[in-house]
C-alpha positions in Angstrom: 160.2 86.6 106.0 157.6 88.0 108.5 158.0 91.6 106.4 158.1 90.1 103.4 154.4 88.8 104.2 153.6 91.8 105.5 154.4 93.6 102.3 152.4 91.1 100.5 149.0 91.5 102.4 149.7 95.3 102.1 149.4 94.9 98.1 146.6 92.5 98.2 145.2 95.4 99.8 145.3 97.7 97.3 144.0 95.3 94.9 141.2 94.5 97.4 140.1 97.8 97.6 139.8 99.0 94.1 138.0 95.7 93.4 135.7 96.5 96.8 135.0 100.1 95.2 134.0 98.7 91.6 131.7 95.9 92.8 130.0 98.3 95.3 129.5 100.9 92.0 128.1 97.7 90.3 130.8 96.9 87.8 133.1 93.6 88.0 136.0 93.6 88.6 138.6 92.7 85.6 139.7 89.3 86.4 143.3 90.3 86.1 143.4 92.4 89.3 141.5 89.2 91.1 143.8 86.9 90.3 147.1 89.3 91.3 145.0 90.0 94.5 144.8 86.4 95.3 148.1 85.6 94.3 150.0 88.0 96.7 147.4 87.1 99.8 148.2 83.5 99.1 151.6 84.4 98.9 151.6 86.5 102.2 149.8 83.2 103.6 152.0 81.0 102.7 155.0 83.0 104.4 153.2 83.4 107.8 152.8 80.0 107.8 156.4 79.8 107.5 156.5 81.9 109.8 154.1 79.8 112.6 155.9 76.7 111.7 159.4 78.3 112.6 158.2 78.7 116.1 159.0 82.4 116.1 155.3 83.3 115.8 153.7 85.1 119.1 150.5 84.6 119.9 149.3 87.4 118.3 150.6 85.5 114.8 148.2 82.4 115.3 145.3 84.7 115.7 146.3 87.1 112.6 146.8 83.6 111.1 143.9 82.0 111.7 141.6 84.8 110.8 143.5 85.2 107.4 142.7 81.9 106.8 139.1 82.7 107.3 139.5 85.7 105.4 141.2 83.4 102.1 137.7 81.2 102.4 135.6 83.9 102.0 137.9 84.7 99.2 138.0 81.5 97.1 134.0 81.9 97.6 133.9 85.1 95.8 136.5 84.2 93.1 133.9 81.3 92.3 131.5 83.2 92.2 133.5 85.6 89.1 134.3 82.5 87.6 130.9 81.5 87.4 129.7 85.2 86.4 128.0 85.9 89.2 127.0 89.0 91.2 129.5 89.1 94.0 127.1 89.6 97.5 128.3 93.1 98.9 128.0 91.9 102.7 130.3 89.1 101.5 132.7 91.8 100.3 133.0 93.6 103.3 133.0 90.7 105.2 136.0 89.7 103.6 137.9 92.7 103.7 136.8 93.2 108.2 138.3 90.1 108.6 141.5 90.4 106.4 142.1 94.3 107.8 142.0 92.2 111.3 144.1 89.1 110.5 146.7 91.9 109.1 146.2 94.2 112.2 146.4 90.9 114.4 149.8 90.0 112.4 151.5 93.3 112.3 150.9 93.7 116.6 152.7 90.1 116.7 155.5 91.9 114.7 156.0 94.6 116.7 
């Protein structure tokens, strides 16, 4: 299941960075690929909360947990602010993607 989430949070990833690449060249991003990008991160979150609640998560789990969760706030901030039409504030971009690339890092140390 752990792998599985893992897998997950590696395609959000991709989604996350061609999205990243258009809003920092000033285009949005098709609402499509934000919705897929959310939907496999939620996914992913989902499982590693499985995960925690199975008692088979290592410290280094909760942290990679915990900052994901972070990272998903962040997240339903920016979707908000495509649903609204808005410009989407670069710091808040990269923000979002430092602290999912650590949550994962966090999470895939606990795995191995």
């Amino acid at each position: 299941m752990a792998w599985i989430a893992l897998g997950l949070f590696l395609a959000a990833a991709v989604g996350g960075l061609i999205m990243a690449v258009r809003i920092f060249n000033d285009h949005k991003p098709p609402m499509s690929l934000a919705l897929v990008h959310g939907a496999a991160a939620a996914a992913g979150l989902a499982l590693l909360i499985a995960v925690w609640l199975s008692a088979g998560a290592t410290p280094s789990i909760v942290v990679g947990l915990v900052v994901l969760i972070v990272a998903a706030l962040g997240g339903f901030y920016l979707f908000s602010l495509h649903l609204r039409d808005r410009t989407h504030p670069k710091a808040v971009v990269a923000l979002h993607a430092v602290l999912a690339v650590c949550g994962v890092g966090a999470f895939l140390i606990g795995l191995l």
